[in-house]
C-alpha positions in Angstrom: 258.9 115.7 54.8 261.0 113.1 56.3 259.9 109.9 57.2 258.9 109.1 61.2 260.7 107.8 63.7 258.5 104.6 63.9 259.9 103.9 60.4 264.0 104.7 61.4 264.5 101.1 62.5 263.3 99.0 59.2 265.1 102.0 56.9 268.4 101.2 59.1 268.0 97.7 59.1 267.1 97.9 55.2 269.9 99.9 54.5 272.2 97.7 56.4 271.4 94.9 54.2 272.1 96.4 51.2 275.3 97.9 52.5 277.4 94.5 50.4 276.2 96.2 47.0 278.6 99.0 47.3 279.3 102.8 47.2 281.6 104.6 44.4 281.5 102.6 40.8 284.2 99.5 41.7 284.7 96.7 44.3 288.2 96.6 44.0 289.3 98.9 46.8 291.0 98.1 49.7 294.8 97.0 50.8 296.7 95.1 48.6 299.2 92.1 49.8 301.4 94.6 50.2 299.3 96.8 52.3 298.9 99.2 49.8 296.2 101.0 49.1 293.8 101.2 45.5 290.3 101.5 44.4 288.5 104.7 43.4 287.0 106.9 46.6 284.4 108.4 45.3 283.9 112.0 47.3 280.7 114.3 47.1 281.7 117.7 47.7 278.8 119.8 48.9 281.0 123.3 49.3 280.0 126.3 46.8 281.5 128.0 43.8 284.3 130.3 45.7 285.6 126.9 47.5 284.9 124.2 45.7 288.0 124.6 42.8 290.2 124.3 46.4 288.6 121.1 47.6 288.8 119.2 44.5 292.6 120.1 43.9 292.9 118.8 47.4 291.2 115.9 47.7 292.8 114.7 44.0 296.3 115.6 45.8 295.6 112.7 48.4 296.1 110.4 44.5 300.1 111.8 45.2 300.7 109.6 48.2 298.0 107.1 47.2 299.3 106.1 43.4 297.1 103.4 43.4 294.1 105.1 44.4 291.3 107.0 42.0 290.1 110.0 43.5 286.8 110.4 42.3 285.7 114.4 43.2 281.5 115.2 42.4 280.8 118.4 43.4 277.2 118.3 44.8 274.6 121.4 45.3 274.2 122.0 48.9 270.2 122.1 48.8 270.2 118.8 47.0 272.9 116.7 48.4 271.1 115.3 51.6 267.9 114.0 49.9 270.7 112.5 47.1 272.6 110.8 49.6 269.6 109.6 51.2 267.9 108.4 48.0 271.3 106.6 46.5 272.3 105.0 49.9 269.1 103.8 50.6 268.5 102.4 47.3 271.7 100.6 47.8 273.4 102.3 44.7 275.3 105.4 43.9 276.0 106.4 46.9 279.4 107.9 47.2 282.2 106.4 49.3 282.9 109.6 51.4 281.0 112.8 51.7 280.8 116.4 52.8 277.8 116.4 55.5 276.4 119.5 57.5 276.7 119.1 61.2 273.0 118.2 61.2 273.1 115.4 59.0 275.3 112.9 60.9 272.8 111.6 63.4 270.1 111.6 60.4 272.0 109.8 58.0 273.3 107.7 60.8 270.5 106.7 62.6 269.3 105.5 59.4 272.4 102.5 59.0 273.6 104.9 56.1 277.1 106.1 57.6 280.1 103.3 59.0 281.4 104.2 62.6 284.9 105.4 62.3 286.0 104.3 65.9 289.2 102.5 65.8 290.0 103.0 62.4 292.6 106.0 61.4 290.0 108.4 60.0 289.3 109.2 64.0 292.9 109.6 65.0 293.8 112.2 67.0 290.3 113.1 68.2 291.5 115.1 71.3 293.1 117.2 68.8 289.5 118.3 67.8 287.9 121.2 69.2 284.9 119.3 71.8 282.0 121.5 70.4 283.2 120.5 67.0 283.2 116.4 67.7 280.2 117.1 69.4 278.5 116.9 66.6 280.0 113.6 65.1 278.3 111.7 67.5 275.3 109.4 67.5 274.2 107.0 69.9 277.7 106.5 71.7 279.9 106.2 68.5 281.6 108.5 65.9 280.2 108.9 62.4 282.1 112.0 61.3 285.3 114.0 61.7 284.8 117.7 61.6 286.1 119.9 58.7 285.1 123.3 59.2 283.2 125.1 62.2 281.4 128.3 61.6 278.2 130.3 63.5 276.4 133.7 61.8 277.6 137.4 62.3 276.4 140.7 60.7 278.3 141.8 57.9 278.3 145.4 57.5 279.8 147.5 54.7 281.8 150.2 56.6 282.2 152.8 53.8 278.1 152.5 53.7 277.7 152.9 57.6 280.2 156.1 57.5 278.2 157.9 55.0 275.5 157.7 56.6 276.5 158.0 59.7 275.5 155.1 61.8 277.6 152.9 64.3 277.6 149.0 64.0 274.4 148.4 65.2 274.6 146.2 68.0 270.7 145.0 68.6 267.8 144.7 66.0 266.4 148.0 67.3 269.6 149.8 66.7 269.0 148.3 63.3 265.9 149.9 62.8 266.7 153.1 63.9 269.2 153.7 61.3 266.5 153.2 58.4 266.4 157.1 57.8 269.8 157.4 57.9 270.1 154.8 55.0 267.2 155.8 53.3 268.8 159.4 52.2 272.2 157.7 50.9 269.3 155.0 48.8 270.6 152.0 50.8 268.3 149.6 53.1 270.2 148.5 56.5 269.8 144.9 56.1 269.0 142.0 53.6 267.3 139.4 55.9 267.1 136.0 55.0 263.4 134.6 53.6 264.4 131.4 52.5 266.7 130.0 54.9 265.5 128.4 58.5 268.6 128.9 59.5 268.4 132.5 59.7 265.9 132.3 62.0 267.9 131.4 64.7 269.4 134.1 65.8 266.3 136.2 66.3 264.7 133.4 68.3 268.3 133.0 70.8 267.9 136.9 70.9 264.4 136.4 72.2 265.4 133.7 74.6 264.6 130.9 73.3 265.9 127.7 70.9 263.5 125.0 68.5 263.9 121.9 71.2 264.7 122.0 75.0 267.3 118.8 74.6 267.8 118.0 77.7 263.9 118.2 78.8 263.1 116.8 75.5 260.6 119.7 75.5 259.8 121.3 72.1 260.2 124.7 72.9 259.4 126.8 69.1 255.6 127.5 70.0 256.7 129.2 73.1 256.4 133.1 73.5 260.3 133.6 72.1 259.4 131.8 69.0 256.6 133.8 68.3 257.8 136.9 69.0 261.3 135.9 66.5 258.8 135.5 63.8 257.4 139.2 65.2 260.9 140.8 64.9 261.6 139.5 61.4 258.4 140.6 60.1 258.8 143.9 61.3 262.2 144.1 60.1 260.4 143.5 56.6 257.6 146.0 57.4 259.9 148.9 58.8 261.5 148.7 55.2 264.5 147.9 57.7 264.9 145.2 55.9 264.4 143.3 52.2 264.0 139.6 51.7 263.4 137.0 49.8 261.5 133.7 50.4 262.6 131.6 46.6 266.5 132.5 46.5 268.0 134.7 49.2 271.6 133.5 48.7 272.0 135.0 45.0 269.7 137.6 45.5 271.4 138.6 49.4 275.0 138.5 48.0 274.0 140.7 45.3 272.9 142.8 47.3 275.6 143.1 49.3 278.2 143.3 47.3 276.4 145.8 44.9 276.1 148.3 47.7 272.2 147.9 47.6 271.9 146.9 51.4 274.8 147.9 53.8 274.2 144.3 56.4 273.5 140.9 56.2 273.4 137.7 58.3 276.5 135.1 57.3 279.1 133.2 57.8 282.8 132.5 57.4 281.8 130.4 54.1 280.7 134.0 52.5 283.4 136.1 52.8 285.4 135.2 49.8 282.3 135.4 47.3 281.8 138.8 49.2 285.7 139.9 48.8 285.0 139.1 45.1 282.2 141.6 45.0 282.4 145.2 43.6 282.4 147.0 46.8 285.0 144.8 48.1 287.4 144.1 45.4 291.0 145.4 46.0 289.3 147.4 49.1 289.1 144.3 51.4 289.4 146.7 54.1 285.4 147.7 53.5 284.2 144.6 54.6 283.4 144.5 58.3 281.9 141.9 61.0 280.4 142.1 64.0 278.4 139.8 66.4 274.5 139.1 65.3 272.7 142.1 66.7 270.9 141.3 70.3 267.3 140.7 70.7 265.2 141.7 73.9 266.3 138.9 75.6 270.2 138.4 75.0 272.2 137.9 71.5 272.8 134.5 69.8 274.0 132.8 67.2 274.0 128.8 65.9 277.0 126.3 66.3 277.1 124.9 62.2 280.0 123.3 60.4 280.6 120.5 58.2 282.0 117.0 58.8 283.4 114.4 56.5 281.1 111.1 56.7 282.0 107.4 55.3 279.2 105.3 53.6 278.2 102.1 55.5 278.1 100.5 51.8 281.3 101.5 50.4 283.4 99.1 48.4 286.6 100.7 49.5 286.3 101.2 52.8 290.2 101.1 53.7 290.7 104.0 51.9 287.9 105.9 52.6 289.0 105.9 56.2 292.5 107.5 55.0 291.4 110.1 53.0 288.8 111.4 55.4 291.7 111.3 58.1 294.5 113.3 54.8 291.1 115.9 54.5 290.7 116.9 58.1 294.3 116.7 58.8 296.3 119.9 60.6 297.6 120.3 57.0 294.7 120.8 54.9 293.2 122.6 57.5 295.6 125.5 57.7 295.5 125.9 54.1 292.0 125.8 54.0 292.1 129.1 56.3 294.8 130.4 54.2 293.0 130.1 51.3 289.1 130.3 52.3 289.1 132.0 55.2 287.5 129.3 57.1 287.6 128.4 60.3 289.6 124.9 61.5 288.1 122.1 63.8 291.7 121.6 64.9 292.8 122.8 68.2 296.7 122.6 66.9 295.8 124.2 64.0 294.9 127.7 65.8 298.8 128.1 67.1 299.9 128.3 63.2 300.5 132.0 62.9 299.0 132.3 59.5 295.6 131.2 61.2 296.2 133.4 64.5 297.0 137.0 61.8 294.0 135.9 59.8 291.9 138.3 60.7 288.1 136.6 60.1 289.7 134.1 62.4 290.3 136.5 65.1 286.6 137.4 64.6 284.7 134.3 64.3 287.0 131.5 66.6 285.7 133.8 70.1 282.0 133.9 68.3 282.4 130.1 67.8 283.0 130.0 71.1 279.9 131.3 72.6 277.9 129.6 69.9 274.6 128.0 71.0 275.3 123.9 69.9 271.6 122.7 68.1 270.4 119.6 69.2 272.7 116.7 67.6 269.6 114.3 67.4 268.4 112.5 64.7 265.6 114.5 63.7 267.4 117.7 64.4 267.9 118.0 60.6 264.0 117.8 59.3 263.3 120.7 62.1 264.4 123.0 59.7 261.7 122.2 57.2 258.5 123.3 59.4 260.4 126.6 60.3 261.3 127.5 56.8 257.6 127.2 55.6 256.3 129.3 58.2 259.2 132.1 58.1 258.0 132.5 54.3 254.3 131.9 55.5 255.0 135.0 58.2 256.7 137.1 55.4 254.2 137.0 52.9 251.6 138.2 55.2 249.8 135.2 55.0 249.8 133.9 58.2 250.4 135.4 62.0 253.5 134.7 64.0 251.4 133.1 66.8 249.9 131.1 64.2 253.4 130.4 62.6 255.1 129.1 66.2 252.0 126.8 66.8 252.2 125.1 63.2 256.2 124.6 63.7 255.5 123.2 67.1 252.5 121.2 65.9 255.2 120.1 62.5 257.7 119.3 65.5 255.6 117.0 67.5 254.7 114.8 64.6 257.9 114.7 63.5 259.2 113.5 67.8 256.3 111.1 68.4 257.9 108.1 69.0 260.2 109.4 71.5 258.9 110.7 75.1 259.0 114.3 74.2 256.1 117.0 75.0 
């Protein structure tokens, strides 16, 4: 669990003080005499297998205009890469000099004294350029800590050659979902792999029920209330109905298996799935097959999370100069476009949607209106470690081991420990 609030203030002003011993492996960064830039920049990379051979070609192309400057690419495993970062930079050493952070991690890391503030310096050029919902999340306390990479929310995948056999629409709700069990039964499919692993997942069937983890604005935690509760209802029953399988060790491998295999004919993702899904069997050379559609509705109203991922500069770094110029090359219009060209994923740059390779793509055309109705999570600086109480009791709720009204009350209970310093109830 992460640490309190009461101890943010001695970890920042720790981490502050050990900010002169350095990110990346050299102290001899910066701009030469002749204004020139050198040193190694030291990037951690938290993107997955199908994306991750792109980033690293592009981030060592930035070495092209920079001669003098070592590009040093370490791809880091998503689940792990926070409590790295956390551990290096607050131990003062090997921390990296720029990294790859999930929208949630910026006012974490930053309210900790672990990230530098980019206002003023040309990694935050061009801000206006940004889509608002996007910088949104950069922020912390009045000042930027991030520039935004790639913006994405949840939708249901659906195989369409699966749904035809069997004869079912795209479900639009979780009942709808349910009610095409038989259907899917006879053909020896299940409609839906849920999530069992991943808090994230949850999120969706809690917006559907009306509600949301935290009340921001009234600084009221809100995941004990009667919506959370009856999220963790929905899910279970999902499981129970044999509407749905899950997993609560390693639903990634074992959903996109799934999926792709032909094995379950929906899932929950996003934009960063589709090309390991293209790559599957049901998909290869048929990419046609692979349909999306928004999260099905709960009984209150349907809903899916704002998430993305930012590029962050270390407080410590030794090359701070050029860290600022490759975060600005890596979110440029440029790279951007190619990274929808090439990934599928969806820009942060507003300029970047009137490129007509980005307005044909046709997961663009899908996901940039969802995007837009996505519900923003609470850029605070706990907003990260909330995921942590939910994804115990989502598997706790699963298993059969312990109620949903039971579940809601330990997350809220988790949640209020986690908010006591601050005037929240």
């Amino acid at each position: 669990m992460r640490r309190g609030i009461g101890t943010t203030a001695l970890v920042a002003a720790l981490a502050l003080a050990v900010t002169a011993c350095g990110g990346g492996d050299g102290g001899d960064g910066g701009k030469g005499a002749d204004g020139e830039l050198s040193g190694t920049v030291e990037f951690w990379d938290t993107s997955g297998d199908a994306e991750k051979d792109f980033f690293k070609k592009v981030a060592e192309e930035f070495e092209k205009e920079h001669p003098k400057v070592d590009v040093k690419y370490v791809n880091v495993p998503f689940g792990e890469a926070s409590n790295k970062f956390k551990n290096a930079a607050g131990g003062g050493a090997g921390a990296p000099d720029v990294m790859r952070t999930e929208v949630a991690w910026v006012a974490d890391f930053a309210s900790l004294g672990y990230l530098a503030p980019l206002d003023g310096t040309p990694a935050a050029e061009g801000k206006d350029d940004f889509l608002p919902q996007a910088w949104g999340s950069t922020q912390y306390d009045g000042k930027t800590y991030a520039v935004p990479q790639v913006i994405d929310t949840l939708a249901l995948f659906y195989n369409k050659e699966l749904l035809e056999k069997a004869g079912v629409e795209v479900p639009g709700s979780v009942e709808e979902i349910k009610a095409s069990t038989g259907k899917f039964s006879k053909e020896g499919v299940t409609p839906l792999y849920l999530r069992g692993d991943d808090p994230y997942f949850v999120l969706p069937f809690l917006y559907g029920e009306g509600g949301d983890m935290l009340d921001a604005d009234a600084k009221k935690i809100t995941i004990d209330d009667e919506p959370g509760v009856k999220a963790f209802e929905v899910m279970k029953d999902l499981v129970d109905s044999k509407a749905a399988i899950t997993d609560t060790t390693d639903g990634w491998e074992n959903m996109q298996k799934a999926f792709k295999d032909g094995k379950v004919a929906m899932m929950l993702n996003g934009p960063w799935a589709i090309e390991d899904t293209l790559a599957g069997s049901r998909f290869k050379g048929k990419e046609d097959n692979l349909g999306v559609a928004p999260v099905p509705a709960g009984s209150a109203g349907q809903g899916a999370p704002q998430g993305g991922h930012n590029y962050s500069v270390y407080a410590g770094s030794d090359n701070l100069d050029a860290s600022y110029e490759f975060v600005k090359y890596m979110s440029s219009a440029e790279v951007q476009k190619r990274t929808t060209e090439e990934l599928n994923l969806l820009p942060t740059r507003t300029s970047v949607y009137e490129e007509q390779a980005v307005k044909d793509n046709q997961m663009v055309q899908f996901f940039k209106p969802a995007v837009d109705k996505a519900v923003e999570r609470p850029w605070i600086a706990e907003g990260n470690s909330l995921f942590e109480p939910l994804r115990v009791q989502l598997a706790e709720v699963l298993t059969g081991r312990t109620e949903p009204e039971e579940a809601a009350k330990k997350a809220g209970e988790e949640y209020a420990e986690l908010l006591k310093d601050g005037d929240w109830k």
